[in-house]
Backbone as a ProteinNet text record, in pm:
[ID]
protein_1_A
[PRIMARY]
XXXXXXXXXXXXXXXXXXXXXXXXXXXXXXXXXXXXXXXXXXXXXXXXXXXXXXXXXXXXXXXXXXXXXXXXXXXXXXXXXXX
[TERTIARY]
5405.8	5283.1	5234.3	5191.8	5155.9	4936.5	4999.8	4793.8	4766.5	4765.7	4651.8	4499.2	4619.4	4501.4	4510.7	4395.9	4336.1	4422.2	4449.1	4519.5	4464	4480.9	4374.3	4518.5	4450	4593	4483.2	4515.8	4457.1	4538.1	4413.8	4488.2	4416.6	4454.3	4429.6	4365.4	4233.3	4180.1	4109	4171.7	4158	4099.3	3981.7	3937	3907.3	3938.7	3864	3958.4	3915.5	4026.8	3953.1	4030.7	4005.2	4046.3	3940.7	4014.2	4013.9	4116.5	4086.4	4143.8	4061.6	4082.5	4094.6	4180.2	4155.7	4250.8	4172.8	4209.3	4215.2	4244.1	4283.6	4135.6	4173.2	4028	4052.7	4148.7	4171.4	4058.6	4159.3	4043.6	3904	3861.1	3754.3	3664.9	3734	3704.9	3680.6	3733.6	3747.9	3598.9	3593.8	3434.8	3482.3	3567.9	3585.6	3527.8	3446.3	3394.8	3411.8	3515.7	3543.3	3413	3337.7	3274.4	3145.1	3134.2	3054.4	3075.8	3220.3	3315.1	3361.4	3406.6	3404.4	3276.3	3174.1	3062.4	3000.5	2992.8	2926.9	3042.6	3170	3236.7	3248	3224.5	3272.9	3082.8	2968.7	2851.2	2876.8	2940.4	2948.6	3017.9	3075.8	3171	3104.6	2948.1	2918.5	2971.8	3069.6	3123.8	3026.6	3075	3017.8	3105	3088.4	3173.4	3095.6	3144.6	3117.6	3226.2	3097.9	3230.3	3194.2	3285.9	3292.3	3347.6	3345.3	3409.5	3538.6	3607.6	3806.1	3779.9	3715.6	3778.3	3689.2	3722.8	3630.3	3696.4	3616.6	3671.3	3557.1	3607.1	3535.4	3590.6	3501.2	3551.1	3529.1	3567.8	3562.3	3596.9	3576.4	3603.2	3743.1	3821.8	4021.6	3986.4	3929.8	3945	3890.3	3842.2	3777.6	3894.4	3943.8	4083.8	4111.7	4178.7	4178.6	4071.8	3961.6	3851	3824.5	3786.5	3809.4	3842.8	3985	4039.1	4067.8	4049.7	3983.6	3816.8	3778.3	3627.2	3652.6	3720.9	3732.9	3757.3	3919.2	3983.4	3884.6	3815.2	3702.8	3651.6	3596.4	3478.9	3528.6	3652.6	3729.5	3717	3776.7	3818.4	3690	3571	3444.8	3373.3	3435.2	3387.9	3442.9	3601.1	3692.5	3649.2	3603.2	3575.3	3426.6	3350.7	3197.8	3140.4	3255.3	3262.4	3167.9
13055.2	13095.9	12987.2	13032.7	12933	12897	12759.6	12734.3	12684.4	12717.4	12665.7	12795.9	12903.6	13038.4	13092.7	13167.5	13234.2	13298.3	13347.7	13479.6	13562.4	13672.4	13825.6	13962.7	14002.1	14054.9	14202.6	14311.6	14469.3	14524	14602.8	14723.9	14816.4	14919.7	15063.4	15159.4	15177.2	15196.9	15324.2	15498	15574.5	15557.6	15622.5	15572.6	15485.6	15368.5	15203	15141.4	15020.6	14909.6	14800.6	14745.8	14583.5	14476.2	14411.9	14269.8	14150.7	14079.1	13910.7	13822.4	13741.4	13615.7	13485	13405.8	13254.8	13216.8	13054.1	12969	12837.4	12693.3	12592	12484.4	12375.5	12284.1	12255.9	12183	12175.2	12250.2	12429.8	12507.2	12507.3	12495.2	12437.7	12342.6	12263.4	12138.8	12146.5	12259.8	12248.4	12364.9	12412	12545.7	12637.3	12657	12812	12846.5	12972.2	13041.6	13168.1	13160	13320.3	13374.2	13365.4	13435.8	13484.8	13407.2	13436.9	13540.4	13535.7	13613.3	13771.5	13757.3	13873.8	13960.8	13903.4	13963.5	14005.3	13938.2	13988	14125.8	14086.6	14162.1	14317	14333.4	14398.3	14499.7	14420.4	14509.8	14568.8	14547.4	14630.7	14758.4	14756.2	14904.8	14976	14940.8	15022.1	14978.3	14867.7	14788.7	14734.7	14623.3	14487.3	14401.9	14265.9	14117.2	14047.2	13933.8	13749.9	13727.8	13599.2	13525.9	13353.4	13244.2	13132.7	13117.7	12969.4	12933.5	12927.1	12909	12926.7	13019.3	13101.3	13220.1	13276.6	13454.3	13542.7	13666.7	13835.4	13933.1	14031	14167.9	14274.3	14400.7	14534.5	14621.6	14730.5	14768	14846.9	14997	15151.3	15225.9	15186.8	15290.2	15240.4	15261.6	15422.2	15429.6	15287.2	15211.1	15092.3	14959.9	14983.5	14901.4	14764.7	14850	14794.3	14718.5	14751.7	14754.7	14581.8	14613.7	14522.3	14385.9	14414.9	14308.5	14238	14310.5	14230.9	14146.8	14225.9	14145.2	13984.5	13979.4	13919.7	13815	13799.3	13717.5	13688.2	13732.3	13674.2	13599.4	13617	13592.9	13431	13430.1	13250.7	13189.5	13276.8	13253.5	13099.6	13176.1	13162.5	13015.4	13037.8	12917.9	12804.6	12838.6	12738.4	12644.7	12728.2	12629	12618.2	12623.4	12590.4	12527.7	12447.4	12338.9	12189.9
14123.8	14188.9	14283.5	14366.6	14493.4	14431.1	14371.5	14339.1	14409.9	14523.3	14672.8	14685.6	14583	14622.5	14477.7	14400.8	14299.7	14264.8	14157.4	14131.1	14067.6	14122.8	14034.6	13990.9	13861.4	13810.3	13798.4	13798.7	13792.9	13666.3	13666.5	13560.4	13511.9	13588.6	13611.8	13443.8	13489.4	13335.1	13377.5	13373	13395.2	13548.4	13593.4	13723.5	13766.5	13672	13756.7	13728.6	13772.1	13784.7	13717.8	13626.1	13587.2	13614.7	13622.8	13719.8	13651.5	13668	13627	13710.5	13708.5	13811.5	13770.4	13840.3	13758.8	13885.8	13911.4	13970.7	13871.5	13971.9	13983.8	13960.8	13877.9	13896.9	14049.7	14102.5	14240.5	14335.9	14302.7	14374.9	14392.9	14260.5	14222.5	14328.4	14306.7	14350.6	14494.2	14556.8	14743.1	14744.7	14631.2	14679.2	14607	14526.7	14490.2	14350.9	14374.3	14285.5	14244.9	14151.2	14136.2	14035.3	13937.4	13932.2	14032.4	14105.1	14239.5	14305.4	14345.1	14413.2	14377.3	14286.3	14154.3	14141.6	14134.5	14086.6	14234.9	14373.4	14482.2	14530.2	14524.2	14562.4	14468.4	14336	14260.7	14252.5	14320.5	14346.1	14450.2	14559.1	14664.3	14673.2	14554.9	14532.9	14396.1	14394.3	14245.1	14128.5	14127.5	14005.8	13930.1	13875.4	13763.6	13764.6	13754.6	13749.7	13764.9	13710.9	13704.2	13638.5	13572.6	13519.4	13549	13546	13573.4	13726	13764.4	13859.8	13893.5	13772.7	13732.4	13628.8	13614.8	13541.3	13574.4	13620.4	13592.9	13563.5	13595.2	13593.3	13687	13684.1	13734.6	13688.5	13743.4	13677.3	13811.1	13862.4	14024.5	14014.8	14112.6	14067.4	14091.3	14116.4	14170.7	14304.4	14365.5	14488.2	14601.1	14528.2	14617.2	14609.2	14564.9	14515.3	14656.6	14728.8	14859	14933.3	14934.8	15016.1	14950.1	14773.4	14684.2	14737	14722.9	14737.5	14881.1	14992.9	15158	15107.9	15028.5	15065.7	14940.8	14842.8	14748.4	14877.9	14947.7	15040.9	15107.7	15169.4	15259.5	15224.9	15088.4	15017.8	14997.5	14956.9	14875.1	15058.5	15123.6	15254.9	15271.6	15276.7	15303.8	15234	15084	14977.1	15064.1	15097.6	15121.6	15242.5	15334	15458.7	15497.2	15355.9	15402.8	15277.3	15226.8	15085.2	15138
[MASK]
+++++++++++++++++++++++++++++++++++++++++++++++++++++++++++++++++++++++++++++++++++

């Protein structure tokens, strides 16, 4: 696995999706907040999430799946270069 970037693993729970996330103290260390991330991203689709800074989760419908996971990338995108 490449730990420069988070990893989020899914799994399809009738109509929604569950999420978990976990990064790097490293990551950490440069701005990243996945329960931040998780949880802003996972309200914008009618979800729920948090969590910690190296660990979190969410719970999304599925059809937002995609959408999901562009705004998540942004979102680290964002931590990363305004640390």
């Amino acid at each position: 696995l490449d730990n420069s970037k988070p990893v989020i693993g899914m799994s399809r729970l009738h109509n929604d999706i569950k999420i978990s996330g976990r990064t790097t103290r490293e990551m950490v260390s440069k701005g990243v907040d996945l329960g931040s991330a998780l949880r802003d991203s996972s309200n914008n689709f009618g979800g729920q999430g948090g969590g910690h800074d190296i660990a979190a989760g969410a719970m999304i419908p599925f059809e937002s799946k995609d959408n999901f996971l562009h705004l998540v990338n942004e979102m680290v995108e964002y931590q990363l270069s305004n640390d």
